[in-house]
C-alpha positions in Angstrom: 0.0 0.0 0.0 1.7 3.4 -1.0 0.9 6.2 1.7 0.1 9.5 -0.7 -0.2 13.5 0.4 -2.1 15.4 -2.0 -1.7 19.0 -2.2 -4.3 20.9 -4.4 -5.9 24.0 -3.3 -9.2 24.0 -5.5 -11.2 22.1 -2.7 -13.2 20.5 -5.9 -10.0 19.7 -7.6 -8.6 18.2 -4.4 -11.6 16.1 -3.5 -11.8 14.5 -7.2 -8.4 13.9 -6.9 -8.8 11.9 -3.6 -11.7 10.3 -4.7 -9.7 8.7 -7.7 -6.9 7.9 -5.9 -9.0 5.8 -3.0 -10.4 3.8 -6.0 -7.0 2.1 -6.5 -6.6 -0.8 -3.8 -3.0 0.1 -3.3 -3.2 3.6 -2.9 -4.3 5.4 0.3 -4.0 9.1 0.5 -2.9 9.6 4.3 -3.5 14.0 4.1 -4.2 16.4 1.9 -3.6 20.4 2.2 -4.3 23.6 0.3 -1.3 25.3 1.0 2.0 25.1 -0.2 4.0 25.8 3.5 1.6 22.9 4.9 3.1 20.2 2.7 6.6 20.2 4.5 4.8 19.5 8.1 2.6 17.7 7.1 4.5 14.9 5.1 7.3 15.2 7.9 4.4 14.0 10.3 2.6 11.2 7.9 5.6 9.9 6.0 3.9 9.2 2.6 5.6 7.7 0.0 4.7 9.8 -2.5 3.8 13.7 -2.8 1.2 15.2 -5.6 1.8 18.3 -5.7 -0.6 21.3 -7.7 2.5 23.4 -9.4 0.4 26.3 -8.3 0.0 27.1 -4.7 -0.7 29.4 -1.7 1.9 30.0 0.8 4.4 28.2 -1.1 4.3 27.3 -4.2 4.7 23.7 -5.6 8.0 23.5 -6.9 9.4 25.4 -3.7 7.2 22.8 -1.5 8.8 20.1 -3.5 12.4 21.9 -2.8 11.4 21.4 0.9 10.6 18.2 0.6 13.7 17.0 -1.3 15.7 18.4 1.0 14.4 17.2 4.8 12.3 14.0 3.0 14.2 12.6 0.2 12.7 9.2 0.2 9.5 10.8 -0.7 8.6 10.6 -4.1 7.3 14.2 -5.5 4.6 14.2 -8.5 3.8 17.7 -9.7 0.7 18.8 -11.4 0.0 21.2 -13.7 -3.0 23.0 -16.0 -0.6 24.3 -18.3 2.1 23.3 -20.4 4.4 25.2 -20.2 7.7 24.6 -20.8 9.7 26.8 -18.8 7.7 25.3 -15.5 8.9 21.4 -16.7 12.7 22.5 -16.7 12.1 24.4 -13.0 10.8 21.1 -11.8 13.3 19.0 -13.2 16.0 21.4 -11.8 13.4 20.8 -8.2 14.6 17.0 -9.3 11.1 16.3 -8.8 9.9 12.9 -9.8 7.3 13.2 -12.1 5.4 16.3 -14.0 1.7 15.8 -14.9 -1.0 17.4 -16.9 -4.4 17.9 -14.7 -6.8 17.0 -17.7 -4.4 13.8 -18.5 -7.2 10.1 -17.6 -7.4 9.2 -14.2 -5.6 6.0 -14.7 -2.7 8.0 -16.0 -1.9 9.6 -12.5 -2.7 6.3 -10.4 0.4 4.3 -13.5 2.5 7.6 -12.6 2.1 7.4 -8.9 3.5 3.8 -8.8 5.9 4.3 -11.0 7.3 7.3 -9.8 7.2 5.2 -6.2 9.1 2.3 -7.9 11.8 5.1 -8.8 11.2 6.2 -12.2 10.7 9.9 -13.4 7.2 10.0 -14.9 6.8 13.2 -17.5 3.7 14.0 -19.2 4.3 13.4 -23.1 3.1 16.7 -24.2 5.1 18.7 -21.7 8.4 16.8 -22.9 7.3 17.9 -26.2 6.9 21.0 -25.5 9.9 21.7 -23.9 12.1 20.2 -26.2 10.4 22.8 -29.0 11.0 25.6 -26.6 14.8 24.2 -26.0 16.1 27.4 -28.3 14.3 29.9 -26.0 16.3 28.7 -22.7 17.5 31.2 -20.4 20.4 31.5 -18.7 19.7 31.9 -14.7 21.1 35.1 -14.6 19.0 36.3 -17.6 15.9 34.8 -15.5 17.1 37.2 -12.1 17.2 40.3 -14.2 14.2 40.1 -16.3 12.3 38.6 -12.7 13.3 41.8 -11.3 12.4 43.8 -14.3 8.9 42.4 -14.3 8.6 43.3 -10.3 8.8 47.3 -11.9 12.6 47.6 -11.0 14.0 50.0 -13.1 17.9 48.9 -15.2 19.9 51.0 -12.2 18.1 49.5 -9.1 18.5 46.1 -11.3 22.1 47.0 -11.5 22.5 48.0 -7.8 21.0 44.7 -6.3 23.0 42.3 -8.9 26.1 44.3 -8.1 26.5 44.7 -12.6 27.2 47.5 -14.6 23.9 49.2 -16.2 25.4 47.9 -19.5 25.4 44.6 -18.4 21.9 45.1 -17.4 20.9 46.4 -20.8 22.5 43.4 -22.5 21.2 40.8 -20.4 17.9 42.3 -21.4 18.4 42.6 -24.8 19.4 39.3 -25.2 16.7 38.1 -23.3 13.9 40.5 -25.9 15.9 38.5 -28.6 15.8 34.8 -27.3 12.3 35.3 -26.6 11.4 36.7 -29.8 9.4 39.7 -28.0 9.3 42.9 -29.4 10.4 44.6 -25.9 11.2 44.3 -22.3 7.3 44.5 -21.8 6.5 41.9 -24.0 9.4 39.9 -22.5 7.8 39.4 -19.7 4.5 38.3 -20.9 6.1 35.6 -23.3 8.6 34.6 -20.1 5.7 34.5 -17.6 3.1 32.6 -19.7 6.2 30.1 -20.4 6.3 29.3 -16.9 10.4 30.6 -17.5 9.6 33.7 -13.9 
């Protein structure tokens, strides 16, 4: 019987999740939270084998809960979910070394396969998102390119950007400009939409 936390925070969501799990005879979901910073304590109190985690949470998100949970649980097995495919959130959770990365409107009997496998140690990855990454491969950025156009799409202006990354303002415009470019945007502003509905900040 594999123990199983499920963190969702779309109570209707959450429930139908549950519900499909419990159908399985060797699954048993032992807790289930709505919020990101509950999924540490919580798992560090139940033990489950294996975590499903909604990418997209209060508190903490799931790729940070995941973090957590590599870190202080590592015999855990970590399952993230996702509505989205987007490519730049599969190469954040693979970097999380999470072990699987799931679409939410995949068949029910595709989560309970990729919660045993996943338990049995393989990493489980959603075709399409694989897919979709690997199309998006070209449009990688590099992690500093990620900090400076984060803190360009939190309003900082290219000198406070400069002053917290301790870089020139040249730098700054470069990075940026070669971020516009890789992106294929046709500014900062646009940037920032293509970057965040990528899932790359």
């Amino acid at each position: 019987m594999l123990r199983l936390i499920v963190a969702e925070d779309v109570h209707m969501v959450r429930g139908a999740l549950v519900a499909l799990l419990e159908l399985e005879s060797d699954l048993h979901v032992v807790a289930q939270v709505g919020r990101g910073d509950e999924v540490l304590p919580t798992a560090e109190s139940k033990r489950p084998d294996v975590a499903i985690l909604d990418v997209d949470l209060p508190g903490v998100d799931g790729l940070t809960a995941a973090a957590q949970l590599r870190a202080s649980l590592p015999e855990c097995r970590i399952l993230i979910l996702t509505g989205l495919a987007a490519p730049g959130t599969l190469r954040r959770a693979l970097a999380a070394q999470v072990d699987g990365f799931l679409l939410k409107d995949a068949p029910p009997h595709t989560l309970a396969d990729a919660v045993r496998r996943a338990a049995s140690g393989e990493r489980v990855i959603d075709p399409q998102l694989a897919l979709a990454a690997w199309d998006s491969a070209e449009q990688s950025l590099t992690p500093r390119e990620v900090e400076v156009l984060r803190l360009a799409a939190d309003g900082e202006d290219i000198r406070a950007i400069a002053q917290e990354l301790h870089l020139t303002v040249g730098t700054v415009r470069n990075y940026l400009t070669a971020v516009v470019s890789k992106l294929g945007a046709r500014n900062r502003i646009d940037a920032v939409r293509i970057a965040r509905s990528s899932g790359l900040i």
